[in-house]
N, C-alpha and C positions, 0 to 999 in steps of 0.2 A: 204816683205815690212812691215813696222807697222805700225801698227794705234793709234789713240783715243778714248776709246768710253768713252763719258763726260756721266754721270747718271745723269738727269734734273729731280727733283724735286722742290716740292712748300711750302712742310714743312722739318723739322730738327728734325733727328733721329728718324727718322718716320717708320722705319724697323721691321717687326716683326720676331720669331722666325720662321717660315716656312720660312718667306723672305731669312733668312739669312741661313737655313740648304738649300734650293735651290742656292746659290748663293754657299756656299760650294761645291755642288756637281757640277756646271758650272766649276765651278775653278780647279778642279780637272780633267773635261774633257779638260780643256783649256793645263793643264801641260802633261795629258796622249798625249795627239794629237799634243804637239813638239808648240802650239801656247802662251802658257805661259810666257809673258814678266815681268807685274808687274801689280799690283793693289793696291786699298787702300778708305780707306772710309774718309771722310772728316768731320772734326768739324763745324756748324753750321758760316753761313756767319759775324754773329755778334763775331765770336772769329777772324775772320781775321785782319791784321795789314797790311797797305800798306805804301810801302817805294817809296818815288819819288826824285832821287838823280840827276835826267837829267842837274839840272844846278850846282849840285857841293855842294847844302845846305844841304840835307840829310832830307828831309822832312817826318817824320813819322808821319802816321794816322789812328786810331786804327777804324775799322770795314769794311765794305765791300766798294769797290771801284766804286761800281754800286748799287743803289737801285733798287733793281727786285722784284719781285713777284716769278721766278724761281729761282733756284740756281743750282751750279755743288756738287754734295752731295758725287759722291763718280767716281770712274775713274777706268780702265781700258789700261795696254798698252798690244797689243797683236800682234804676228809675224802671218802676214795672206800671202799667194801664189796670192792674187789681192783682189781686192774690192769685186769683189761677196761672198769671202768666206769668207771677212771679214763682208759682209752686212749678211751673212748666222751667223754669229757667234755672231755677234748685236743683232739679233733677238733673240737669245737663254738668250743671258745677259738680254736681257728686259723683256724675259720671266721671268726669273729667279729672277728678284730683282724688278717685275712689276712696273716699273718707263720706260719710254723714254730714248732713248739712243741717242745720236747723235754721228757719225764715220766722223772721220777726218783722214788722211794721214800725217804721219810727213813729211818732206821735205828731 
């Protein structure tokens, strides 16, 4: 099954060089161990562009679609065998990139 783990932060590119050689080395155990789907870090909420075309107008709006105090800063998809080993492998990501992780189930 795969999952989500969304990285919840409260500042932008707030990562530092340890952060990011631990996260290297996660990422590595995530492709060694067959759980390797995809990842990627994300541009600060204020570079987002939101499209709402629901009625046919095409409406574009340049920044984030929610004003939060949190944001999703960088993501995770990963092939886990259930939820425990994917809550086991959330916790290493959180370790890893010491921010919060939240895990979701694709459908």
């Amino acid at each position: 099954m795969q999952y989500l783990f969304t990285v919840i932060d409260h500042r932008t590119n707030s990562g530092t060089e340890q952060e990011q050689a631990a996260i290297d080395v996660f990422n590595e155990r995530l492709r060694t161990d067959g759980n390797w789907v995809f990842a990627g870090g994300l541009a600060s909420p204020g570079a987002a562009t939101v499209v709402d075309n629901r009625d046919g107008r095409g409406l574009i709006t340049d920044g984030p679609f929610v004003e939060t105090k949190e944001h999703m800063a960088g993501f995770w998809v990963v092939e886990a065998a259930d939820l425990d080993v994917a809550l086991e492998l959330a916790g290493a990501a959180s370790l890893a990139c010491h921010r919060r992780v939240e895990v979701r189930p694709f459908l």
